[in-house]
C-alpha angles and dihedrals in degrees: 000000000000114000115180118291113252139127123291099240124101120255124190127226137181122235122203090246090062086261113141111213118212116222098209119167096338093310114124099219119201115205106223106217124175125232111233115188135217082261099052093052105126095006109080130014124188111253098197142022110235122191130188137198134177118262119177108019136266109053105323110127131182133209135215150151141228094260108038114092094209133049131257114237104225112242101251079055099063096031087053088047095049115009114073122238121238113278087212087057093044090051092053096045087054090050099036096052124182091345090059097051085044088063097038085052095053089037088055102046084039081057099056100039082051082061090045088056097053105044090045087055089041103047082046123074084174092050127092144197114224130192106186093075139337125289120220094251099056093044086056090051091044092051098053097055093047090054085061089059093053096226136120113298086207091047099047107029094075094051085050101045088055083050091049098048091054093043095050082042081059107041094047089049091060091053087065108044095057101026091244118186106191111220104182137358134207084008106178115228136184158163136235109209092039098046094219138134150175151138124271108214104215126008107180153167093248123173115228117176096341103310131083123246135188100237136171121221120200106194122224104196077196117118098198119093111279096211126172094335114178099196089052088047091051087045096052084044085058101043084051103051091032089054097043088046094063107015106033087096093056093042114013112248129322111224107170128067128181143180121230118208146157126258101197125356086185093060122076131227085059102241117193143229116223103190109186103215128173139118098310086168144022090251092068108052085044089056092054087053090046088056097036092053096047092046078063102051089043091055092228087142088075131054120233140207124049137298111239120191135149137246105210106220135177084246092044147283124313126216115219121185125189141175121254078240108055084038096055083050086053100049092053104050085049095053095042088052092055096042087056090045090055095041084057095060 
């Protein structure tokens, strides 16, 4: 596995999300820091860091701590290693070509500037959402997920600000309608045994049928029905275990998940799709066992391969090649020896 030639020192960046992202050994690593709202103060309180960073290429990324001696496979790794894609997706992405992965490609970063959006609005009081024209912040969000496109940021800004104004429309229409108060977003979770991790995007305070009830929402920035999908359900499943695993003991437990979608992203004003999942049967949860336990017998919660990178020197480069696993050894001696230096001062 080839990652991109530089020097093996860390070098720190700013996100736009306040995020600093540590340049070790030619890894770009993420800190994956919850966003805890005015609401959630008190409430609940990270009780790990998490970081990623991506192994393997594309878009496979791995999470890990400063303590745990092994990775955490992200949840999209272990679903796409176990977990079969739809034949009817498959089938359009034969017939649609480059222009198919083009859109699923601009679906997929819209998607994610669309979750940026909303956990910048939600981890904010003083922040607000306007229709009447961009603000600069979330021109700054939208531009850096249309980069990753690789299109036109005119072009396509326009096209992505009309899909943004229904979608908000919609989200905030949602608020409403169930009295929802947001306490984190993008909150990591994961489990031990199953080596597995991931963030879930809203956990809130919502009203259904007069009384108030702890849910997760997983947000699908899709606009096509959702329907009885197996992959969201497991997800969900995940998100569920993995949160009352760590944070039961802040909250109490969370027993409804749901799935937030669009209805027509077309259509203005923005409507939403509210779609209840959970185990409503043993098979289900089995099944999430089942998966779990094959994604650890196939080793997808570690990355594989070698890490190559360069040392520039006067004779010459040098080519220097490690394991994920002596990296990730490294990293976090690395990272130990400066907290302790900070805590010092």
């Amino acid at each position: 596995m080839r990652l991109r030639a530089g020097i093996f020192a860390p070098e720190k960046l700013k996100s736009i999300m306040d995020n600093e992202v540590i340049r070790f050994k030619s890894v770009d690593v993420e800190p994956v820091r919850a966003q805890i709202t005015a609401a959630g103060e008190g409430v609940i309180t990270p009780v790990e860091l998490l970081y990623r960073a991506p192994f393997g290429g594309g878009d496979t990324r791995y999470y890990f701590t400063l303590r745990h001696p092994f990775f955490f496979a992200g949840y999209s790794a272990w679903t796409n290693g176990v977990v079969p894609k739809s034949p009817h997706f498959l089938e359009w992405l034969r017939k649609s070509g480059v222009e198919g992965q083009e859109y699923a490609l601009e679906r997929r970063e819209y998607g994610s500037a669309f979750h940026h959006v909303v956990a910048e609005l939600e981890r904010s009081a003083e922040r607000h959402f306007l229709f009447n024209a961009p603000q600069d912040w979330v021109k700054d969000v939208m531009k850096q997920y249309i980069t990753n496109t690789g299109m036109s940021f005119d072009v396509t800004f326009d096209r992505w600000w009309r899909w943004l104004k229904n979608d908000m429309f919609a989200w905030l229409q949602f608020k409403r309608d169930y009295n929802v108060r947001v306490l984190a977003c993008e909150l990591p979770v994961y489990d031990e045994q199953w080596r597995i991790a991931s963030p879930i995007d809203i956990i809130c305070v919502m009203t259904i049928k007069g009384s108030e009830e702890l849910a997760l929402i997983d947000i699908k920035a899709t606009d096509k029905p959702i329907g009885d999908n197996l992959e969201y359900k497991l997800q969900l499943a995940f998100l569920k275990h993995a949160y009352n695993l760590l944070y039961s003991a802040q909250t109490g437990q969370a027993h409804t998940t749901y799935n937030w979608s669009l209805m027509d992203r077309s259509k203005s004003p923005g409507k939403y799709r509210l779609t209840r999942q959970g185990f409503d049967t043993d098979f289900t949860h089995e099944l999430f066992i089942r998966l779990a336990e094959m994604c650890n017998a196939l080793k997808i919660n570690e990355p594989s391969g070698h890490l190559t990178d360069f040392i520039d020197d006067v004779d010459g480069p040098t080519m220097i090649r490690c394991r994920p696993g002596d990296w990730l050894k490294e990293f976090q001696k690395m990272m130990t020896k400066k907290n302790k230096k900070s805590r010092k001062k």
